[in-house]
N, C-alpha and C positions, 0 to 999 in steps of 0.2 A: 553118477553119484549124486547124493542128496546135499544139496547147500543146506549145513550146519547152524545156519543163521536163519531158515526159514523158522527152524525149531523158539528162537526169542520170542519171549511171551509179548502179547499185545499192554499198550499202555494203560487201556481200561480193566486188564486182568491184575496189574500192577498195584493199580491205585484201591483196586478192592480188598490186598491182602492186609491184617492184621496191623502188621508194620507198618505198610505206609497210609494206612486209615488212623494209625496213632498220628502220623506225623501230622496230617491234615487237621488235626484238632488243635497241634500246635502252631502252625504257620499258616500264612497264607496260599489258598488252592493253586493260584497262579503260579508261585515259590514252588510247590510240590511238583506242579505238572510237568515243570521245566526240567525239575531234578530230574524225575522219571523218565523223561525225553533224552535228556542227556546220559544218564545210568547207560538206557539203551541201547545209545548212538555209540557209546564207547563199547558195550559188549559185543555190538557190532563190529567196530574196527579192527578188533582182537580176536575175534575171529567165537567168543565164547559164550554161548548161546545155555551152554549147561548149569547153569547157577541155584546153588540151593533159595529156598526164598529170604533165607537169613543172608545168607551173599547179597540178594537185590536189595531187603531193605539195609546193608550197611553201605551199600557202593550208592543207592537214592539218599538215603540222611547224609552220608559227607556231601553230596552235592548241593544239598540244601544248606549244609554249614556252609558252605562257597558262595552260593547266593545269597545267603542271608546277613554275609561281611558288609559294610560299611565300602565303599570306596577309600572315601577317606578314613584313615587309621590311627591310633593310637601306635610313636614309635619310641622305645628308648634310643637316644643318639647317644653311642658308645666309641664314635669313630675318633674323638680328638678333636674336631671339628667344632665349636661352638656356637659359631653363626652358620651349619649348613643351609644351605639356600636348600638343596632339595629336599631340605628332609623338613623346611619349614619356617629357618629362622629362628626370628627371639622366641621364645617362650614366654608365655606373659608373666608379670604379677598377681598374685593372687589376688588383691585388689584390684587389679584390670576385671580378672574376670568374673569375681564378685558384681561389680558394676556390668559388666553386657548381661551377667543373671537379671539383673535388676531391671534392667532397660528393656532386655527380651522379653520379661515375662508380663508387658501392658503397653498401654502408651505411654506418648515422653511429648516433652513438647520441647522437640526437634526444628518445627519451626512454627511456632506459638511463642510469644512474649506472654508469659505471666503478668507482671507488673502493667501492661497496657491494656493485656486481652485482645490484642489484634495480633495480624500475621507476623510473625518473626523471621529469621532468616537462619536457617542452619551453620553460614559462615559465621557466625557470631561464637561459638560453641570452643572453645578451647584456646581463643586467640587472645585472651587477658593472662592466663599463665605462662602461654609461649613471649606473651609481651615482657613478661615481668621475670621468666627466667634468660630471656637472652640479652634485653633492652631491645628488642625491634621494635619501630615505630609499629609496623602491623604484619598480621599473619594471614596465611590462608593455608588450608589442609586440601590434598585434593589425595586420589586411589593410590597413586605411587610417587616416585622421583623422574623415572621416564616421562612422566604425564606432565609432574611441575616441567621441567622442559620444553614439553611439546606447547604448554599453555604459555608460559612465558615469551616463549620465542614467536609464537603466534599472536601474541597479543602487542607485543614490542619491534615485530620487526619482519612483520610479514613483508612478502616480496621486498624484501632489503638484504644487506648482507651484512654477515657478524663475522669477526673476527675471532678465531680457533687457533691455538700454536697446535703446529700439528706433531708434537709427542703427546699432547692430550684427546688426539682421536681415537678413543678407543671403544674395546668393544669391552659392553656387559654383558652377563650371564644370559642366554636363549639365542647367542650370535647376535643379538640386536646390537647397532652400532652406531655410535653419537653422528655420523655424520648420515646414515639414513633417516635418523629421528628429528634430526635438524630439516632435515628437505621435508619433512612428510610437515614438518611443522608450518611452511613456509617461508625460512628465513636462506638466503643465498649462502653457504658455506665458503668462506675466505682463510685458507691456509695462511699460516706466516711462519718464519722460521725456521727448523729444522727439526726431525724425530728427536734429536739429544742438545740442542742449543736453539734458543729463541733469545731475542736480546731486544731492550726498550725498543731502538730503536726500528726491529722489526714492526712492530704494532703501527707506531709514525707513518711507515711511507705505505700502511695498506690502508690508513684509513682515507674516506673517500666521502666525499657529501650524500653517497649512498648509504655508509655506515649506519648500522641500527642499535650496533650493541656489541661489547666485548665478553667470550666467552670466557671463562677460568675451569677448566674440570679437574679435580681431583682426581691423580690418580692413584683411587683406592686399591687395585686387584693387581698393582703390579707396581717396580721398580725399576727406576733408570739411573745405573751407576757409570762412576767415570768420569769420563770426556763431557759435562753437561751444565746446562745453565738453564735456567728459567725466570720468569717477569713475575715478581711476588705481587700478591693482590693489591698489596698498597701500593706498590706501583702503578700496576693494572689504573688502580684507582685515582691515580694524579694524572696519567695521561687520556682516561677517559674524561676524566673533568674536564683540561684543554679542549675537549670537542662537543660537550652537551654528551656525553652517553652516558649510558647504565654500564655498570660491571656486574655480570649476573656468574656467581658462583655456584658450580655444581658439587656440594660438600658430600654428597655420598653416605657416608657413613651414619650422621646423626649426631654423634658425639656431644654431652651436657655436660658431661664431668672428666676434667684431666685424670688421664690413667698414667700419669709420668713417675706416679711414683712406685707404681707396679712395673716399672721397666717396659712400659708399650706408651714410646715413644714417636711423635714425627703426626700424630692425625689432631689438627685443631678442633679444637670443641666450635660449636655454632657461635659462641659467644665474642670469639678469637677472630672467625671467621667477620663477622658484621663489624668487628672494632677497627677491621681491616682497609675497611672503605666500602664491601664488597653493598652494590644496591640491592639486590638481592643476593640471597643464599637458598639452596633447594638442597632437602636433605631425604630420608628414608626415615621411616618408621618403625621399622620393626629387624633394624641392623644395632648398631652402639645405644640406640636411644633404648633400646629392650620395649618398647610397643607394637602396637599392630602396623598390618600391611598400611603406609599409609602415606603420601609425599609431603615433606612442609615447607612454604615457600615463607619467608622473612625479609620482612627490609621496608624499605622507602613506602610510604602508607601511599603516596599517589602513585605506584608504580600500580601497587596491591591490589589498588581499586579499578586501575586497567582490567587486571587480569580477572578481577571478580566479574564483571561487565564482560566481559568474555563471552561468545556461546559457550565455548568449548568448556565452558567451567562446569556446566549444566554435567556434559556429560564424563566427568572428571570428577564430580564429586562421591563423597564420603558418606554411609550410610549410617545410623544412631548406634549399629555397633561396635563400630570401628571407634566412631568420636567419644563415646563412652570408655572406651578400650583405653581412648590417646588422653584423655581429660584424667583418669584414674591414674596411669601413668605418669603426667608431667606433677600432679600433683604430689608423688614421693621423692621428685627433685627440689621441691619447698625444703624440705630437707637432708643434704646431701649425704649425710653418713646413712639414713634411712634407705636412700636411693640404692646406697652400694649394697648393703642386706638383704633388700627385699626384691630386687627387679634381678631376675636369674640372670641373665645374661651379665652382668656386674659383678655378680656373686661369683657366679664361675669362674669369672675371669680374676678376678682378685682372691678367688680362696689360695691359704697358702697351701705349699707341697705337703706341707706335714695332716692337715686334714684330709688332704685326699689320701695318703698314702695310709692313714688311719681304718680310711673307711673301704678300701682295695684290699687291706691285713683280713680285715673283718670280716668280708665278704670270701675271701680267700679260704681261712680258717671254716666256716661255714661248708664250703664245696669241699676240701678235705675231709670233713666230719660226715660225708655224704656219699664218702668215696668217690671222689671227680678229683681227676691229678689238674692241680693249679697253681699258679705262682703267679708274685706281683713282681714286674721289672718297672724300672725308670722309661718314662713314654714323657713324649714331645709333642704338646696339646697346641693346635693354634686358634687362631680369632675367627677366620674364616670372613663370609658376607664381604669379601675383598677390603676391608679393613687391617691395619696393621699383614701388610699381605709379609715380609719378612721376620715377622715374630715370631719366636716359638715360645714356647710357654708349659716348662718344668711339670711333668706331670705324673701320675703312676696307671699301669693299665694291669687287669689280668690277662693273664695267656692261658691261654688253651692250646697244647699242645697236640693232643689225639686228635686224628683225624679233622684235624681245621677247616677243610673245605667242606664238609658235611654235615661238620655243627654248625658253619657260620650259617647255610640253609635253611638249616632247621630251627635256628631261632629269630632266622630273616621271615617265615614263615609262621613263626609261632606268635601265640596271644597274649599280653602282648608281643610285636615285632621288638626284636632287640638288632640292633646296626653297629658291626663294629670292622676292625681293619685287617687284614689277613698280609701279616709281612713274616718273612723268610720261615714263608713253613707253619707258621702258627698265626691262632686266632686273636687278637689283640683289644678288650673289651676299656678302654679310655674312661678311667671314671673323672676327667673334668671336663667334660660334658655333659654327663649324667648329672641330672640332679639329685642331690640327697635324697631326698624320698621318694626315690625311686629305684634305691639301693636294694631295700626288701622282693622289689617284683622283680629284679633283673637275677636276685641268685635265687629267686623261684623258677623260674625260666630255664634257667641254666642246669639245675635239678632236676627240672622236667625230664630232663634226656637222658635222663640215666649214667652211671658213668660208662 
């Protein structure tokens, strides 16, 4: 018998029809060839060798819409989630990213001093607002909060040993774990205490004329109730005095502006934190503070300048878009009710119920007019980025009920991707997450699929 696959036309017969000689006009050769190769490969696997030439070129042009996507993507977050980590975190301010247009599109002098004309230094670049919104003596910005860590502990207390209560050994998002980040940093990890009780006087009998530094980590992604005690910073802080150390706080979150009166309660602002005692504070960027990826250490200006002198800072550091991102940013903490408006992750979290559930009616009404069976229920939106990890936060979602696992696919897939939650049976689209204007593209999407 004849293998039905010898009949598949060759890839230079491909590339010569009508269709995929349009496509080539549109994209790149290298884009098409791959298509073409791939078209192939799959009519091969399938066994279907017989394809009209309208079949090749639509089964070649989707392949090139596949190659020609972006890795990175444009997502609506519909999940409830507002800080997800994987889908991205804060979202900036429009003034954020106004300013990286600006910075991207020429040079800056990134490390250029204007006023002297000589060389500048890039750690100069954001550390008067951070000075003047927290009171920290000085600042430095490095890639993440893992990294302040690593630099901090490296610079303060290589081959030494820190003290860690060990219910704040914990693990952050990617399985990375404070006490492998502590070793790779070079500092000795010293437990004290217990997972659910540490008490003053643990810290006392571990410290040792080896000691280099008292750890404090927040812990952000999770809760310990019950049977429990712990060493508040300002303690931390009097008993590290007694010995010459630093108390270096790992705050996590970022936090500039109390949300207490939004009922997300229990996470200190940076400000709270340094009033604390804490020598340094090491926070995130682009969690509560709503900026870019980005770590910020705070505190003791000769701690600071350790850490600047660092190698490690070298390769820790921040690039002109980021610092542009974070300098845009702190500056709409100048003024605080601007702050909670304009920086989404704010906004989110403090719109009330009744705006969202406005804008869920709205959207709703729309997909019935469209013929899509829809309905708005009460949804339980949280903070996410391991902040406020036990909050829930009064929300309204649409549902989708037909066929859930098939729509949520298909708009996981579609342009934009739309992300939402799939509980008991149905599809669940979070609008406080979503931000406002992006109400419009999310019940375009939704529409797309027909009812």
């Amino acid at each position: 018998m004849t293998d039905p696959r010898r009949d598949l036309p060759s890839v230079n017969a491909l590339l010569d029809t009508p269709g995929v000689r349009s496509l080539l006009e549109q994209h790149p050769r290298r884009v098409v060839l791959e298509a073409v190769r791939s078209a192939v490969n799959v009519a091969r696997d399938q066994g279907n060798a017989h394809l009209t030439e309208q079949q090749w070129v639509a089964s070649i042009s989707s392949a090139v819409q596949s190659l020609s996507q972006p890795s990175l993507r444009r997502v609506i977050n519909a999940t409830g989630v507002v800080l997800h980590t994987n889908l991205g975190r804060a979202p900036l301010a429009e003034s954020a990213v106004n300013a990286i247009v600006d910075i991207a599109g020429g040079f800056s002098n990134l490390e250029y001093d204007l006023t002297t004309g000589e060389r500048g230094s890039r750690y100069t670049h954001c550390v008067g607002l951070l000075r003047q919104l927290t009171s920290a003596e000085d600042a430095l910005v490095v890639n993440n909060c893992a990294a302040a860590m690593v630099l901090a502990l490296n610079a303060l207390a290589q081959r030494k040993e820190v003290l860690v209560s060990r219910g704040e050994l914990v693990e952050i998002g990617g399985s990375f774990r404070i006490p492998d980040i502590m070793a790779r940093a070079g500092a000795k990890l010293v437990e004290v205490g217990t997972t659910n009780r540490t008490h003053d006087d643990d810290y006392r009998r571990a410290i040792t004329p080896k000691t280099a530094a008292i750890v404090k980590v927040h812990r952000s992604n999770f809760a310990i109730e019950g049977f429990t005690s712990d060493v508040t910073v300002d303690r931390l802080a009097f008993i590290a005095a007694e010995h010459g150390l630093p108390v270096i706080h790992d705050l996590g979150s970022g936090l500039m502006l109390s949300l207490d009166e939004y009922r997300l309660t229990g996470e200190p602002t940076a400000s709270m934190a340094l009033e604390s005692g804490a020598s340094l504070v090491l926070m995130s960027g682009d969690k509560l503070l709503g900026g870019p990826q980005a770590g910020i250490i705070l505190g003791a200006a000769p701690l600071i300048a350790k850490l600047r002198k660092n190698p490690l800072a070298r390769a820790m550091r921040v690039d002109k878009l980021t610092l542009s991102a974070l300098e845009a940013t702190l500056r709409l903490y100048l003024e605080p009710e601007r702050a909670r408006r304009e920086i989404p992750v704010l906004s989110m979290l403090t719109a009330s119920v009744q705006d969202i559930a406005a804008r869920a009616n709205a959207i709703a009404g729309k997909l019935l007019a469209a013929g899509i069976e829809a309905k708005v229920m009460d949804s339980s939106a949280s903070v996410g980025g391991g902040a406020f990890p036990t909050a829930t936060i009064p929300s309204r979602a649409i549902v989708l009920s037909r066929k859930a696992q098939e729509v949520e696919k298909k708009l996981r897939l579609g342009e934009p991707a739309v992300i939402g939650r799939i509980s008991e049976g149905n599809l669940l689209l979070d609008l406080r997450s979503v931000l406002p204007h992006e109400d419009e593209a999310l019940t375009a999407a939704i529409i797309q699929l027909g009812p």
